[in-house]
C-alpha positions, 0 to 999 in steps of 0.5 A: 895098261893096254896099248892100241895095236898100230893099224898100218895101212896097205900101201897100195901100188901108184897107178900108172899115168902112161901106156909104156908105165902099163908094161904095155904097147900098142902094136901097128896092127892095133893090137894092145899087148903086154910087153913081158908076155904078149897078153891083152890087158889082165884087169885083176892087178890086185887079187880082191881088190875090186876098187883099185883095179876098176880105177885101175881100168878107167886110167889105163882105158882112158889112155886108149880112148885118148888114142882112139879120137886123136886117129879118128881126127887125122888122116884118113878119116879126119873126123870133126868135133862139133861143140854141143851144145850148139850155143855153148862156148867151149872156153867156159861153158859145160860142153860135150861134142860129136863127130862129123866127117868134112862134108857130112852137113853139107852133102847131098849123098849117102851118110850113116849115123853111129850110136854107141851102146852105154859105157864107152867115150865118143868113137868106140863101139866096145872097150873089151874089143878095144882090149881084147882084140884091136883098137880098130874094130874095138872102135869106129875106126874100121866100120868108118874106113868100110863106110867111106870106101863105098862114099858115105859121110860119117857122123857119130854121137856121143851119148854117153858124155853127160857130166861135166867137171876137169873141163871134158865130158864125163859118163859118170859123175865127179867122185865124192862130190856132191855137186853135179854139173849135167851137159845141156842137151845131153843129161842123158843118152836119149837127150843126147840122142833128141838134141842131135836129131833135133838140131843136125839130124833134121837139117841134113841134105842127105837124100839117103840116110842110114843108122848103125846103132848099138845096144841102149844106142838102139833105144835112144834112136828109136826115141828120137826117131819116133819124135821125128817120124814125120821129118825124117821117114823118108830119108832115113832108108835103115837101122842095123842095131845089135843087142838093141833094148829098144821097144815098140811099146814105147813109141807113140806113131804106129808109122814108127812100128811098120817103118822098124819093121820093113827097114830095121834088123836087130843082131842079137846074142843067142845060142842059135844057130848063127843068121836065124831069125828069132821071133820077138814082138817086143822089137816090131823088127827082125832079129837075127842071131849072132851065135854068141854069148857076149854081146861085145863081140856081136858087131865084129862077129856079124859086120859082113851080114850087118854091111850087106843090109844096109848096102842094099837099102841104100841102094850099093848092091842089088838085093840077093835073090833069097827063097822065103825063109819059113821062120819068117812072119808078117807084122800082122802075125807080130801083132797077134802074137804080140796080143797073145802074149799079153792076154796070157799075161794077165791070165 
């Protein structure tokens, strides 16, 4: 008679709850290191085993995420958390929320707008510079404090909290549960993305507003953008997007199109030469390469060259008395070209 082999399952390490359970610490300069080996964070705990590190990954990312928005809430940025949407009570109601800084829905001055690319929780620009490098130009932290010196109101959306369950806004769903409960207003991005527009955007008394705008944060603009051309074309003076997936196909005003293309540059990964412009219909604006393979670090890499443009469309610094760059092309050559592409596509 055969005995069934005993299947004895691996006991799995207790993933930890704290930074400091981590074996990590985060530095003054805003560096978060290994405290045996000064290294950044290494995702691959457990060789081949994927599931565990990722869940791994979340909890020790959420723990910095955590730290991120409560330096954004104090001194010196002192960022408020607006409930979205408008009408929901937070005690009850699925909710989510962005940021402002004091006087952002009230001033008559300069304001930016920041849109995340996919994948991070409000205030953050990438989580692999959050590791990497720091949590300042991992998140919106030091755009914000360059921002502010130059006397900008700062408000930031948050695309990417779009489930609700364990009382906070999530990017992805609740877990081996079948029920779904979405944020109203902001199912997706590009809701989000509408309803901000719709219901803070469009009301502001800026007189000058610019947007900073990052991979599908590019596309979510020009959407609500598009949307809202007529309300807002000639207060919105500028977008610098990076990595942007947005295109000119899917907008319905042609003003939308010749509005990208006069006020909005796109920096974007490419092995060419860093600041040389690349040629692409899709956009109906001006790329630029970055010089680099990964496209997390385009913003860090490019922030001089991004802050420059928008300083000068918004009237900081005189524009730079630059001679014809002959890479450069009209919209009507766009156009042409746009239609060759296509004709040939067909063929």
């Amino acid at each position: 008679m055969y005995r069934r082999r005993k299947i004895i399952k691996e006991e799995k390490p207790e993933i930890p709850k704290t930074l400091d359970e981590f074996g990590y610490i985060l530095k003054e300069n805003g560096e978060i290191r290994s405290k045996s080996q000064d290294e950044p964070y290494i995702f691959e705990y457990l060789p081949k085993d994927r599931a565990y590190n990722e869940e791994r990954y979340k909890v020790f990312i959420n723990l910095i995420g955590d730290e991120v928005e409560k330096r954004l809430e104090a001194e010196p940025y002192n960022f408020q958390a607006k409930t979205i949407p408008t009408d929901a009570d937070p005690s009850k109601d699925p909710h989510s929320f962005i940021y402002t800084t004091p006087n952002a829905l009230t001033t008559t001055g300069k304001l930016i707008v920041f849109i995340p690319g996919n994948h991070t929780r409000i205030g953050q620009w990438s989580r692999r510079v959050l590791c990497d490098e720091n949590i300042y130009t991992g998140s919106m932290m030091d755009t914000t404090r360059r921002f502010q010196e130059k006397g900008y109101e700062v408000i930031i959306l948050n695309p990417n909290g779009n489930y609700w369950y364990n009382n906070r806004a999530w990017d992805c769903p609740e877990p081996h549960s079948i029920h779904v409960t979405m944020i109203p207003g902001s199912e997706d991005p590009e809701k989000h993305c509408q309803y901000i527009f719709n219901h803070f955007i469009k009301n502001l008394k800026a007189e000058k507003i610019a947007v900073l705008a990052l991979g599908w944060g590019g596309h979510s603009f020009t959407q609500a953008f598009d949307e809202n051309f007529d309300a807002l074309q000639d207060r919105v003076q500028c977008a610098a997007m990076c990595n942007s997936v947005h295109s000119s196909d899917m907008l319905k005003n042609e003003g939308t199109r010749r509005w990208l293309f006069d006020n909005c540059i796109n920096w974007v990964v490419s092995a060419k030469a860093k600041g040389e412009i690349i040629t692409d219909p899709r956009f109906s604006c001006t790329c630029i390469s970055s010089n680099l393979e990964i496209s997390d670090f385009t913003l860090t890499e490019c922030i001089d060259d991004i802050m420059d443009f928008i300083f000068v469309k918004m009237g900081d610094i005189e524009r730079k008395e630059m001679e014809e760059d002959e890479n450069e092309i009209t919209l009507q050559e766009v156009e042409e070209l746009s239609e060759h592409l296509e004709i040939t596509s067909v063929e």
